[in-house]
TIGUKE-55970 format. One line per field, with one value per atom (N, C-alpha, C): residue in three letters; atom name; x, z negated, y negated; residue number from 1; chain. Coordinates in steps of 0.001 Angstrom, whole numbers, padded with zeros to 6 digits. Each point is the difference from the previous one (the first is absolute). Layout:
BEGIN
code = c(ALA	...)
site = c(CA	...)
xx = c(X	...)
zz = c(Z	...)
yy = c(Y	...)
pos = c(NUM	...)
unit = c(A	...)
END
This chain:
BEGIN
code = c(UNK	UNK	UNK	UNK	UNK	UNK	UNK	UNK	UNK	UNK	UNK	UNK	UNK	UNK	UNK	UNK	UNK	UNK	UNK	UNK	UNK	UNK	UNK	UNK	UNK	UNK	UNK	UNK	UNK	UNK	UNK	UNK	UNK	UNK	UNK	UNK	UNK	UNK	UNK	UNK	UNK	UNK	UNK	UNK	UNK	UNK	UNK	UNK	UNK	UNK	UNK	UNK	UNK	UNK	UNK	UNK	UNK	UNK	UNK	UNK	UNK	UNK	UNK	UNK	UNK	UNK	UNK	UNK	UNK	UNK	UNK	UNK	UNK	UNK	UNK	UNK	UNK	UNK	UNK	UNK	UNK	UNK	UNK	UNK	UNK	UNK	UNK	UNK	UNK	UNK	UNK	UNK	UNK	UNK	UNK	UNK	UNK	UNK	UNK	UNK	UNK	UNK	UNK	UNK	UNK	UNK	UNK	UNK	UNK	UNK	UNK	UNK	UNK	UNK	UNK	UNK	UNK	UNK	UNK	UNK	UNK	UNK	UNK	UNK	UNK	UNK	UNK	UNK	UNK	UNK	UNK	UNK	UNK	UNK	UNK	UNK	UNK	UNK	UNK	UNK	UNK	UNK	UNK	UNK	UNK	UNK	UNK	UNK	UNK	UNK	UNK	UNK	UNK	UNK	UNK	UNK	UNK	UNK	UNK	UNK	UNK	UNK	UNK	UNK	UNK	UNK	UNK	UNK	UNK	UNK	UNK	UNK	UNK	UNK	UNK	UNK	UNK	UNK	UNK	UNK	UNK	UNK	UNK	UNK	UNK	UNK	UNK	UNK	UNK	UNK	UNK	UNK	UNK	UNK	UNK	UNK	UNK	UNK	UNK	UNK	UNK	UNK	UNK	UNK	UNK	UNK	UNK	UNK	UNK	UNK	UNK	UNK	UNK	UNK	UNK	UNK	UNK	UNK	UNK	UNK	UNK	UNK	UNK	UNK	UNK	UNK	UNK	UNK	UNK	UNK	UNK	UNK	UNK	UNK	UNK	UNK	UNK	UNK	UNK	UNK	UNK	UNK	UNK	UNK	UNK	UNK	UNK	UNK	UNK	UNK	UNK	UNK	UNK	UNK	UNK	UNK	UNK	UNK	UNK	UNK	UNK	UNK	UNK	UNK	UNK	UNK	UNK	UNK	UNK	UNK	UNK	UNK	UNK	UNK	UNK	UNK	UNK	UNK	UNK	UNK	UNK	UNK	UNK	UNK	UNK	UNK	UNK	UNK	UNK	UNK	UNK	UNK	UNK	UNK	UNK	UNK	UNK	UNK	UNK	UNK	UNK	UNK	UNK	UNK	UNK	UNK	UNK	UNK	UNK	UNK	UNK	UNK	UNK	UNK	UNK	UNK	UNK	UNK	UNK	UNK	UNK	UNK	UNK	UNK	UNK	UNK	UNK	UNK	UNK	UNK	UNK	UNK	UNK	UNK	UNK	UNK	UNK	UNK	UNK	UNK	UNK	UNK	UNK	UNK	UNK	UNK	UNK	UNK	UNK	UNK	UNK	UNK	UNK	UNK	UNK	UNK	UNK	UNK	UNK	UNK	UNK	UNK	UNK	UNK	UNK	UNK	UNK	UNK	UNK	UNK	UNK	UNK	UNK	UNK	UNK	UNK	UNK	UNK	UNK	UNK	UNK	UNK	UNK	UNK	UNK	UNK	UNK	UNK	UNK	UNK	UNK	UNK	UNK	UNK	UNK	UNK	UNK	UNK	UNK)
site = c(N	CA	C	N	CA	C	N	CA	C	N	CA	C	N	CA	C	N	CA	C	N	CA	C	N	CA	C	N	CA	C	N	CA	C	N	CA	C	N	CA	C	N	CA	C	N	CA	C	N	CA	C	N	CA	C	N	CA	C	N	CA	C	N	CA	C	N	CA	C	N	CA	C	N	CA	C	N	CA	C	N	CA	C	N	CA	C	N	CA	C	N	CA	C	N	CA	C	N	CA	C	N	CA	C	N	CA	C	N	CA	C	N	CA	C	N	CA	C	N	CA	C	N	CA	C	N	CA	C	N	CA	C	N	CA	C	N	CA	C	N	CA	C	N	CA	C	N	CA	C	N	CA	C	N	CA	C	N	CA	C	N	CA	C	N	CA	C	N	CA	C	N	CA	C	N	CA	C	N	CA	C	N	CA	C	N	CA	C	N	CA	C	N	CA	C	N	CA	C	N	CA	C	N	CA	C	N	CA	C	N	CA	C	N	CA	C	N	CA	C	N	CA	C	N	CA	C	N	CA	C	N	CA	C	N	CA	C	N	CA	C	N	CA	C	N	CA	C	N	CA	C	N	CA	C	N	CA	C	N	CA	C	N	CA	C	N	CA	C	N	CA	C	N	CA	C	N	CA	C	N	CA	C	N	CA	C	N	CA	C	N	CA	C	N	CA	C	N	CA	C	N	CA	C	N	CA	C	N	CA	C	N	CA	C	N	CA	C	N	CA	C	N	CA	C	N	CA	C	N	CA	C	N	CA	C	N	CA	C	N	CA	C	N	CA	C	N	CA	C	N	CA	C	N	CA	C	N	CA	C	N	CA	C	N	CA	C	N	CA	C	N	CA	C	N	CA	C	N	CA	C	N	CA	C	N	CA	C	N	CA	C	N	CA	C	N	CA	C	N	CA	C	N	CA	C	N	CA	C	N	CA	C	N	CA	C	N	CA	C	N	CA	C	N	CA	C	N	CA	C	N	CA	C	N	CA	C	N	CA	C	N	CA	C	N	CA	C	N	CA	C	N	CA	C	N	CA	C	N	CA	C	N	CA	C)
xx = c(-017137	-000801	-001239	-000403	-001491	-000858	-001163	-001268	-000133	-001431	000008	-000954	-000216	-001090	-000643	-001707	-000885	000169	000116	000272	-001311	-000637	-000720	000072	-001561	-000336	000712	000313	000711	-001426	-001145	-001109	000236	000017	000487	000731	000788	001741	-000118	-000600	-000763	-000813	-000872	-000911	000654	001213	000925	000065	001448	000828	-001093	-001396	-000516	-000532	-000273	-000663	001488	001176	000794	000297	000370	-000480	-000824	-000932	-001506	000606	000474	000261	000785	001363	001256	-000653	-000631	-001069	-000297	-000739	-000502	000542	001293	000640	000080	-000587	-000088	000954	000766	000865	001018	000987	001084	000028	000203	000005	001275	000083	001372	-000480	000898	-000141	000111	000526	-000546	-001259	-000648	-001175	-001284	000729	-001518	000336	001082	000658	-000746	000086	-000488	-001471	-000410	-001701	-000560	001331	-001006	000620	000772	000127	001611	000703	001607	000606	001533	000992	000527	000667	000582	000981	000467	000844	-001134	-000636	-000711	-000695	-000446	-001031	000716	001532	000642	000813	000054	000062	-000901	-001705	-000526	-000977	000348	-000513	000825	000988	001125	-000674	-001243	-000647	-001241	-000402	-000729	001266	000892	001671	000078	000320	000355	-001435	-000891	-001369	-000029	000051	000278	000737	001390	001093	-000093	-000536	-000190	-001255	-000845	-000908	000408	000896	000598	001494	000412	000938	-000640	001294	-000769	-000223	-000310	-000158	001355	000761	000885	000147	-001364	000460	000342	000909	001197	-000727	000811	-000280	000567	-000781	000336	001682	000436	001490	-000452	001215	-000375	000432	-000745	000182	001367	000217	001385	000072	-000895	000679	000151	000107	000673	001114	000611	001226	000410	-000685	000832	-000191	-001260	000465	001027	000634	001249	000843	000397	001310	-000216	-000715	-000309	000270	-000381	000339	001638	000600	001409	000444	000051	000659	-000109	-001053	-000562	001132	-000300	000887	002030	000389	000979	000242	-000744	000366	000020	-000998	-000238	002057	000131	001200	001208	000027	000910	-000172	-001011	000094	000404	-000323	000312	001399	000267	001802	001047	-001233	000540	-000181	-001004	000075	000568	000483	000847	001282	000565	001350	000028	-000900	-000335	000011	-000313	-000252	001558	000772	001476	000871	-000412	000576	-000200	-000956	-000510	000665	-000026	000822	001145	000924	001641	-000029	-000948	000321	-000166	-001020	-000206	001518	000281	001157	001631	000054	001136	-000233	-001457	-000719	000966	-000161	000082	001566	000854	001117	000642	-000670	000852	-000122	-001095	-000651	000992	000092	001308	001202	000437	001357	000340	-001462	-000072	000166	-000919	000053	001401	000357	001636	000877	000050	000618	000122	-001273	-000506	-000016	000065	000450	-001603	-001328	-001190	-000080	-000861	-000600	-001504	000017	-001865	-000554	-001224	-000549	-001044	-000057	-000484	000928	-000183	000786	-000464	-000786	-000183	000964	000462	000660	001373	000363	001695	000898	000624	001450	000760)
zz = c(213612	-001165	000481	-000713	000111	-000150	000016	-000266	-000971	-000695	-001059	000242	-000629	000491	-000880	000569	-000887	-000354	-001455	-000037	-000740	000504	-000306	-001449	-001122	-000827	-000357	-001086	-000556	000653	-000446	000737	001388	000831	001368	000543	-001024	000140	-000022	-001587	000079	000885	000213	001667	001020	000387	001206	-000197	-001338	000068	-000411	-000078	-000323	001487	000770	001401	000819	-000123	000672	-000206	-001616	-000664	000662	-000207	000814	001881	000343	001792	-000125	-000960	000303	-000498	-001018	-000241	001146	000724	001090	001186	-000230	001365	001120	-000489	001546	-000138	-001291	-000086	-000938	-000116	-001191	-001013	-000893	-001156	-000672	000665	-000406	-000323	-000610	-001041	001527	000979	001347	000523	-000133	000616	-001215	-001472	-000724	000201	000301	000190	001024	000994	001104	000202	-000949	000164	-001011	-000556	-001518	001594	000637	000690	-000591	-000560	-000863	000913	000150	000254	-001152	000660	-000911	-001182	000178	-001047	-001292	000884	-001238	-000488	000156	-000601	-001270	000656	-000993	-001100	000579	-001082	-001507	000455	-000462	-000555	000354	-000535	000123	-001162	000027	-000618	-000855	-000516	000577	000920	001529	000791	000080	000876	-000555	-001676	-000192	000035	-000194	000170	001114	000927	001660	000179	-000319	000215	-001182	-000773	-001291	001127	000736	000808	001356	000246	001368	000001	-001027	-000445	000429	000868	000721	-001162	-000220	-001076	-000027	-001270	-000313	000789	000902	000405	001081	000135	000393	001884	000937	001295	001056	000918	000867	000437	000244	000942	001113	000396	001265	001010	000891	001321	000884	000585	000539	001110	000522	000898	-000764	-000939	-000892	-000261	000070	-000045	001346	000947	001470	000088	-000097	000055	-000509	-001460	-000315	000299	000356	001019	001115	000448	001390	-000616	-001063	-000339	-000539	-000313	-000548	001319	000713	001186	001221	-000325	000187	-000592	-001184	-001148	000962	-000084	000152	001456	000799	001358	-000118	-000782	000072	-000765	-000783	-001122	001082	001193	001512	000583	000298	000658	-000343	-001047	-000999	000039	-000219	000146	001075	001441	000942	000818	-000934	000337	-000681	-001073	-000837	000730	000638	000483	001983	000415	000793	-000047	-000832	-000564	-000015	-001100	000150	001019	000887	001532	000628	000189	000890	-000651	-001303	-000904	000561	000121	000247	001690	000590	001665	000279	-000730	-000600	000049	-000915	-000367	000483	000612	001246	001090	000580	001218	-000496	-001083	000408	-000170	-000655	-000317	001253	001524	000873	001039	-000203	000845	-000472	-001272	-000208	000703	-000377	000713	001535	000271	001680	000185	-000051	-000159	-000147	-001190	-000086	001243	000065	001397	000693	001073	000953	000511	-001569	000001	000175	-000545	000552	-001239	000056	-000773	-000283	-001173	-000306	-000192	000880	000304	-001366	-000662	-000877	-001477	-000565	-000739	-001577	-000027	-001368	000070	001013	000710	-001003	000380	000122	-001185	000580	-001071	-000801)
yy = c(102271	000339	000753	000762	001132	-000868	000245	-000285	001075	-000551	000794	001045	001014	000829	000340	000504	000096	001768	000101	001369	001181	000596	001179	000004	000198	000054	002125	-000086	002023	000716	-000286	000911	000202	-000771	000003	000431	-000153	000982	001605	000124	001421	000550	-000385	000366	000038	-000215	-000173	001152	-000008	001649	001012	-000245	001093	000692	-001226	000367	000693	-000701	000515	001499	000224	001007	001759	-000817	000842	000410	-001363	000194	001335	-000212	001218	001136	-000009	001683	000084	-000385	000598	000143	-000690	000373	-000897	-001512	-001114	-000486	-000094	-001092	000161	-000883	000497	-000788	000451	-001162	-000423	-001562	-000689	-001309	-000618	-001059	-001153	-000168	-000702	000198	001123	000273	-000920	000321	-001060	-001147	-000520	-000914	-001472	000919	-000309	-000392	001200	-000102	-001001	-000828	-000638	-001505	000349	-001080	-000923	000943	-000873	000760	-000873	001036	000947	001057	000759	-000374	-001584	-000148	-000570	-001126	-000873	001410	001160	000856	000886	-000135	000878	-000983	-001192	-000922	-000146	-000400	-000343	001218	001345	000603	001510	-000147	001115	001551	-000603	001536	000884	-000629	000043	001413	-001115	000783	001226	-000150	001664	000758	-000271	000710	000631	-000848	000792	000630	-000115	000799	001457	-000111	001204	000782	-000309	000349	000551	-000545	000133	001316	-000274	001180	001241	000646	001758	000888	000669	001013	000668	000943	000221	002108	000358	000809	000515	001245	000224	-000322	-000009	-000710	001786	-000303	001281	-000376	001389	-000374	-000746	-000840	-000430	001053	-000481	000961	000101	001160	000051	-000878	-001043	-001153	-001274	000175	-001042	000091	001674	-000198	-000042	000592	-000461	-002189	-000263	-001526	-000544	000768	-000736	000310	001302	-000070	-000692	-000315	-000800	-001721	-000366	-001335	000386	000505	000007	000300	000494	-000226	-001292	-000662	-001258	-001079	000072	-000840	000196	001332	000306	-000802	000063	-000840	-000979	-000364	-001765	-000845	001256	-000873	000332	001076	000368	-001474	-000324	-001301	-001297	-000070	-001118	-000478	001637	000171	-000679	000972	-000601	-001513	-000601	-001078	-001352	000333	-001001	000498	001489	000210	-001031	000359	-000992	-001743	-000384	-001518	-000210	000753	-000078	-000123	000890	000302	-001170	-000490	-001289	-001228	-000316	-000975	-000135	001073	000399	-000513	000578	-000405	-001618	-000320	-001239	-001084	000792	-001094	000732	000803	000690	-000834	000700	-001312	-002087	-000284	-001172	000051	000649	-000094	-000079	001217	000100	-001287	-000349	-001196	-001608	000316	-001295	000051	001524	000241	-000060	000342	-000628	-001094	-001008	-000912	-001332	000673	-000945	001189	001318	000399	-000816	-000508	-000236	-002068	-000317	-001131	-000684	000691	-000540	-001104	-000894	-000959	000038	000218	-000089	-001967	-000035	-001326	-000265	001154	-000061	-000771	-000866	-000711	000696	000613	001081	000972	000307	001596	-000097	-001518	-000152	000774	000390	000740	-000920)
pos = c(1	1	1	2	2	2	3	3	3	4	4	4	5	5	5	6	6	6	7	7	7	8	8	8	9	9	9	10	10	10	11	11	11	12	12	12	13	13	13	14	14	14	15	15	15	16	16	16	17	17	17	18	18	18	19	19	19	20	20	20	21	21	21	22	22	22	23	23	23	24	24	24	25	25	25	26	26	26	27	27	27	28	28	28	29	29	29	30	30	30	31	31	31	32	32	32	33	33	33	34	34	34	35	35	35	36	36	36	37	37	37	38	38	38	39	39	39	40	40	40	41	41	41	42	42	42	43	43	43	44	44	44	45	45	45	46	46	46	47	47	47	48	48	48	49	49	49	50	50	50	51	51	51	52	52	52	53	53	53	54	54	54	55	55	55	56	56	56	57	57	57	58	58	58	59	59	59	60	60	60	61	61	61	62	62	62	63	63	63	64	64	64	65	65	65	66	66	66	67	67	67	68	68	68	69	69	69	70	70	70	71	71	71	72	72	72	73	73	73	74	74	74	75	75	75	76	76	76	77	77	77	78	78	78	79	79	79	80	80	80	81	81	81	82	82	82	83	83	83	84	84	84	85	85	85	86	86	86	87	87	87	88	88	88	89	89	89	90	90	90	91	91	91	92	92	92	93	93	93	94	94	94	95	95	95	96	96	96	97	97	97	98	98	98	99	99	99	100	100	100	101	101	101	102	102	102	103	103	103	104	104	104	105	105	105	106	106	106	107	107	107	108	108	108	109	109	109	110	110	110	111	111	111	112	112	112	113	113	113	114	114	114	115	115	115	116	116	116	117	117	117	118	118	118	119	119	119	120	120	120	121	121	121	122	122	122	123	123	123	124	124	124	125	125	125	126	126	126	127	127	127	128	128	128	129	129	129	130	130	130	131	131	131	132	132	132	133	133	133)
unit = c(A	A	A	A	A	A	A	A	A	A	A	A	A	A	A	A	A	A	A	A	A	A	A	A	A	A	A	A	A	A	A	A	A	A	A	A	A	A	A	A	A	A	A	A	A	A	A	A	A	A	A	A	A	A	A	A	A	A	A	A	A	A	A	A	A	A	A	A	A	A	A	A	A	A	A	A	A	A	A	A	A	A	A	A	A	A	A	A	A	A	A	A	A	A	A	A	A	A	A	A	A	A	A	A	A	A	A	A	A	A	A	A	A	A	A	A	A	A	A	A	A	A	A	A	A	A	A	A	A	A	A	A	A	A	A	A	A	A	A	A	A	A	A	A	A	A	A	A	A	A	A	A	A	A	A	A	A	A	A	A	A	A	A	A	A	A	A	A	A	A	A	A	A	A	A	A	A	A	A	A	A	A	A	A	A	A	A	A	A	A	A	A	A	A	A	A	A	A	A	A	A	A	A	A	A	A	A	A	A	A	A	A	A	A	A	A	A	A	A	A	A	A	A	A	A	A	A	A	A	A	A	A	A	A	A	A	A	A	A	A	A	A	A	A	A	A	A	A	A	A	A	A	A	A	A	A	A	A	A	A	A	A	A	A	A	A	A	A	A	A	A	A	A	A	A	A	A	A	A	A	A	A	A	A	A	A	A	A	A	A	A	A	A	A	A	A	A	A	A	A	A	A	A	A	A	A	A	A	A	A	A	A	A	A	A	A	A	A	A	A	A	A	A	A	A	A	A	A	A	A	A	A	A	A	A	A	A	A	A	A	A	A	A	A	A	A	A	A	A	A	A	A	A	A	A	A	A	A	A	A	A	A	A	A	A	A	A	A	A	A	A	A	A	A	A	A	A	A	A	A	A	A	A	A	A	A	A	A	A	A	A	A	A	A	A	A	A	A	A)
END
C-alpha cells in the first residue's frame, strides 16, 4: 500500500507550468508534464492523475507548432540505409543461429543413438543405474 501524499494547492500548480512555461521560452529547459511534475515534487503518474487539466494545458503548450519543418539532411538518408542493412544482418544471423541450434540438437541425439549401439556392440555395462536400458 502507498502512503498518501500531500498534494499542491491549483495556484501552485499554475506557477509550476507557468515557470516551466517561461524556462522552454527561453530555451533552458523543455516543457513536459514530468518536468512540473517533478518540480511540484509528485511522480508523473499521481500528477496526471490528480490533475488531468494541468496535463492537457501542458501538452496544448507543448504541442510543436503546425509549421512546415526543413528537409532532413542527406545523412539521414545515408544513416538509414546503414540501419536497414544493420537490421538485414542482424535477421542473417538469427537465421543462422536457430539453423545451428538445430544442427547441434540432431548431433545431440545421433551422438547418443551411436553411443547405445556401441555399447550393446561391445557388451559394456553402465554403473550408472539411471543409465539402464
Amino acid at each position: 500500500m502507498t502512503r498518501p501524499v500531500a498534494l499542491p494547492e491549483d495556484t501552485a500548480v499554475d506557477q509550476a507550468v507557468a515557470d516551466a512555461h517561461a524556462a522552454a521560452t527561453e530555451g533552458t529547459a523543455t516543457l513536459s508534464v514530468l518536468a512540473v511534475a517533478t518540480a511540484l515534487g509528485l511522480s508523473n503518474t499521481t500528477f496526471r492523475r490528480h490533475f488531468p487539466e494541468h496535463v492537457r494545458r501542458i501538452q496544448a503548450l507543448a504541442s510543436p507548432d503546425t509549421s512546415p519543418r526543413p528537409s532532413r539532411p542527406a545523412t539521414h538518408t545515408a544513416d538509414t540505409c546503414r540501419q536497414d542493412d544493420l537490421r538485414r544482418d542482424n535477421a542473417d544471423l538469427r537465421a543462422n543461429l536457430a539453423l545451428a541450434a538445430a544442427n547441434i540438437a540432431r548431433l545431440t541425439l545421433d551422438n547418443h543413438r551411436l553411443r547405445a549401439e556401441l555399447d550393446a556392440v561391445t557388451r559394456v555395462r553402465s554403473l550408472d543405474p539411471s543409465r539402464r536400458h
